[in-house]
Wavefront OBJ file of the C-alpha trace (Angstrom):
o trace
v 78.875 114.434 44.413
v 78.803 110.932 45.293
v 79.994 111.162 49.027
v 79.118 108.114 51.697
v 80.091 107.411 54.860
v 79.864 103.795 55.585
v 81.120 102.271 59.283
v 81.796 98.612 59.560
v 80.734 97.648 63.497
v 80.886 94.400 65.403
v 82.774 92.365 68.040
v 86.297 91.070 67.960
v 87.753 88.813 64.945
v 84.372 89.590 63.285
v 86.245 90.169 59.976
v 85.743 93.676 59.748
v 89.709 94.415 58.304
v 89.276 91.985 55.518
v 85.624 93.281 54.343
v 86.809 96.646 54.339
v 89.352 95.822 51.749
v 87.564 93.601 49.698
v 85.162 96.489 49.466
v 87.651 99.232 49.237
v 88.896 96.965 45.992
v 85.562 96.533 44.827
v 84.472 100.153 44.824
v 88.157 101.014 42.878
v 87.126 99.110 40.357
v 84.140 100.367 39.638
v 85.470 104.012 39.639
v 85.073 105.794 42.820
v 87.233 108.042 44.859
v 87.020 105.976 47.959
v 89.512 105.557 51.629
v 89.153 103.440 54.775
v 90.096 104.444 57.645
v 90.030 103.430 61.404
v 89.032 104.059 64.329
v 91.128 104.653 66.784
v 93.885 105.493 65.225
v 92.914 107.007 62.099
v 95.095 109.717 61.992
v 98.385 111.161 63.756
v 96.973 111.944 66.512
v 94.935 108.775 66.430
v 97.977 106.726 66.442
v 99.236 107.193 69.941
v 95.780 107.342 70.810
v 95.398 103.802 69.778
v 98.216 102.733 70.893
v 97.322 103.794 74.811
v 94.038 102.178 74.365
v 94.880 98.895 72.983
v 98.334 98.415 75.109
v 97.831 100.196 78.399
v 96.522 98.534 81.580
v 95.989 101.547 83.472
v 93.226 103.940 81.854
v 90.172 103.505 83.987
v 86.529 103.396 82.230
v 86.467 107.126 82.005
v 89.414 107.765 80.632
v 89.323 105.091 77.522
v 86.143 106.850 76.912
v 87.600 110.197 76.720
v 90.781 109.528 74.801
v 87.901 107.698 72.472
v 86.011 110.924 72.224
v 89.282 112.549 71.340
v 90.369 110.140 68.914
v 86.692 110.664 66.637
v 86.932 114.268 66.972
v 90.418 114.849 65.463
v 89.222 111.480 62.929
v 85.871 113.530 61.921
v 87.209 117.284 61.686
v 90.646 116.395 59.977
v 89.586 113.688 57.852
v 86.641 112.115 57.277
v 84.809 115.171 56.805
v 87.190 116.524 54.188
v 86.879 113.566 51.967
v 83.350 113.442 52.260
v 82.967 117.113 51.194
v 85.364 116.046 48.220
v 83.031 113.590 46.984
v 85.352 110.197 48.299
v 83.197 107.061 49.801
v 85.002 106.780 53.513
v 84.595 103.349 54.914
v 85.303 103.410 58.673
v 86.210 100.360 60.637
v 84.262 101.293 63.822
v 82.553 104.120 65.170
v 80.328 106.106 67.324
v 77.843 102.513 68.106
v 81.453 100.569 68.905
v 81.370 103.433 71.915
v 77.832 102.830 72.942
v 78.371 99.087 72.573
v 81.579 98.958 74.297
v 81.295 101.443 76.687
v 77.824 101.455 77.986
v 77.234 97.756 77.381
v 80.443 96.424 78.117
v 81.538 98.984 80.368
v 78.476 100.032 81.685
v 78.718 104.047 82.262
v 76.268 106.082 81.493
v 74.484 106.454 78.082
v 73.784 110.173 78.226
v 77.254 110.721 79.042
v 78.580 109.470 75.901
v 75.533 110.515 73.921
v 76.781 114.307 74.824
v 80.558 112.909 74.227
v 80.052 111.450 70.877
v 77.857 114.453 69.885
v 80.319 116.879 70.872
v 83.435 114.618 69.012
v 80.724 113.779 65.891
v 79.639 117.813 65.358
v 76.560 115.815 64.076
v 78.040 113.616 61.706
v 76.570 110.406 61.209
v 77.230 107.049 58.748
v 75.122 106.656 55.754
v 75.395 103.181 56.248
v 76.616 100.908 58.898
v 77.408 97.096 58.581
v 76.883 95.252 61.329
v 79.310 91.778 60.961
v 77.622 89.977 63.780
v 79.349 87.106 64.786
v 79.377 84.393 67.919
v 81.523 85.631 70.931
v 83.879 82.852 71.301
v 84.828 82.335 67.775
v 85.310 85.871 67.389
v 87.596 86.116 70.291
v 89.367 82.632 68.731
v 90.185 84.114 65.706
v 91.588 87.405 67.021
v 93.586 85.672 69.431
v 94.939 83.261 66.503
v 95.213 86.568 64.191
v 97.038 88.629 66.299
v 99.186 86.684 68.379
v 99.537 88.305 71.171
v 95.885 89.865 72.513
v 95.572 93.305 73.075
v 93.401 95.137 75.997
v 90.112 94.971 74.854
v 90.345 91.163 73.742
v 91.780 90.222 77.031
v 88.461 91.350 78.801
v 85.776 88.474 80.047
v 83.297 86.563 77.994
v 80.879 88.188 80.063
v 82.199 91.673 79.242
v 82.524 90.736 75.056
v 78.588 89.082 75.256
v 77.294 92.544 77.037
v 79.034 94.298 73.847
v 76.988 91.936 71.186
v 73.902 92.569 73.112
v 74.723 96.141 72.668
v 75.089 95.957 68.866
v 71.922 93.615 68.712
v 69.887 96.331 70.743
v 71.555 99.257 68.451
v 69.982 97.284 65.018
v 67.045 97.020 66.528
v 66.429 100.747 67.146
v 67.841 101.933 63.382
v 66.730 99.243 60.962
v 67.103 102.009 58.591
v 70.536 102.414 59.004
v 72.331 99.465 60.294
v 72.345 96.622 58.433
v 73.109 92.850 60.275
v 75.747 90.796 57.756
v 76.009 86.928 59.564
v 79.854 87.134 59.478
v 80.359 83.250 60.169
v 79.867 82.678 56.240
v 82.800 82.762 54.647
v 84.719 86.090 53.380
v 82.983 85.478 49.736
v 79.655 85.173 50.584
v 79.896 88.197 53.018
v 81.327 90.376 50.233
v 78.893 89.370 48.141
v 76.150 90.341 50.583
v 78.090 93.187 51.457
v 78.277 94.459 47.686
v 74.483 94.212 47.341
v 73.655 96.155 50.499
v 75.977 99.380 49.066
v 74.648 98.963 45.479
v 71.516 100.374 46.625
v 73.747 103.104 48.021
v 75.637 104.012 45.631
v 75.389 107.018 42.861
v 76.626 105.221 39.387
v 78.538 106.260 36.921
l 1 2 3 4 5 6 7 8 9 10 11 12 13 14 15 16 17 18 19 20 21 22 23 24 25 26 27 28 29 30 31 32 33 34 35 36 37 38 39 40 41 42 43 44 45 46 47 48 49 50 51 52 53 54 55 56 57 58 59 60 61 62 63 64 65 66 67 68 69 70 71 72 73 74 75 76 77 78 79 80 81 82 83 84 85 86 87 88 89 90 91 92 93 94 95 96 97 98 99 100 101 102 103 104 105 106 107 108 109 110 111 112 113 114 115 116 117 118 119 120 121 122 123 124 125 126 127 128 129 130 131 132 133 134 135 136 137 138 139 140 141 142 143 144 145 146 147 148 149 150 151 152 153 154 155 156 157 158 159 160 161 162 163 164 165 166 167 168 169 170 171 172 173 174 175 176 177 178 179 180 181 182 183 184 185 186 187 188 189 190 191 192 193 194 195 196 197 198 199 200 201 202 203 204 205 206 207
């Protein structure tokens, strides 16, 4: 089996959606069952999910963090799991750390509670890998706005609010080295690939 979870974290307009399909192209190529997913909205259920989070004003801090714990636990048991135990790569575009980093960071509520949540959504399961596209603030929050248009609820928060969430991803690299892996995402998409392909290659089962 050649299973491997891999999550791609980091702040807004990192680049996250266009690495993930670069890779996802890559790893075709070279012959592996592989899927990407999101998160939220990574399945059905996810859907609406996402679309409450990202376009309503009115779910207080609580809440979001719930309907987050929902959306991973339906993502995990229905399936990410299933394609893991089938042998597929899975490359996630966010995860559990995007909860610790938005919502005790940037939110600011408490760790242990969404320790317990993310546990309880997870049933344990973590990433193999995790690349970190870190990436300055107020360019990220340029380019999203410029991608997308019109900005959605989490890139309408404060400067203040986006900063706590890098710190938060700075402080979760620190504490797994072994795991997540920093990418500077203000390269361009080549050389990111390129850094990105070399980080899984030491990952990967060949065949």
């Amino acid at each position: 089996m050649s299973s491997l979870f891999v999550t791609f974290e980091g702040g807004e307009g990192a680049g996250k959606s266009t690495q993930i399909a670069l890779t996802y192209d890559w790893l075709l190529c070279l012959g592996y069952q592989v899927i990407t997913t999101r998160e939220p909205g990574g399945t059905e259920l996810g859907k609406g999910i996402r679309q409450l989070l990202l376009q309503s004003g009115d779910a207080v801090d609580r809440a979001e963090l719930l309907l987050f714990a929902a959306d991973r636990s339906q993502h995990v048991e229905t399936k990410i799991r299933p394609r893991l135990e089938q042998g597929f790569i899975v490359l996630c575009d966010r995860y559990s750390d995007s909860t610790i980093a938005y919502q005790h960071y940037g939110r600011g509520l408490d760790l242990d509670l969404i320790s317990s949540l993310n546990s309880i959504a997870t049933q344990g399961l973590k990433p193999d890998l995790t690349l970190w596209l870190d990436l300055d603030v107020n360019i990220g929050l340029d380019r999203a706005k410029q991608s997308s248009g019109k900005p959605d609820r989490m890139e309408r928060l404060s400067i203040e609010f986006h900063q706590r969430v890098a710190q938060g991803f700075r402080e979760l690299a620190e504490k797994e080295i072994d795991r997540i892996v920093r990418i500077n995402a203000s390269e361009n998409i080549d050389n990111i690939q390129s850094q990105i392909q070399t980080i899984l290659k030491s990952h990967l089962v060949y065949r």
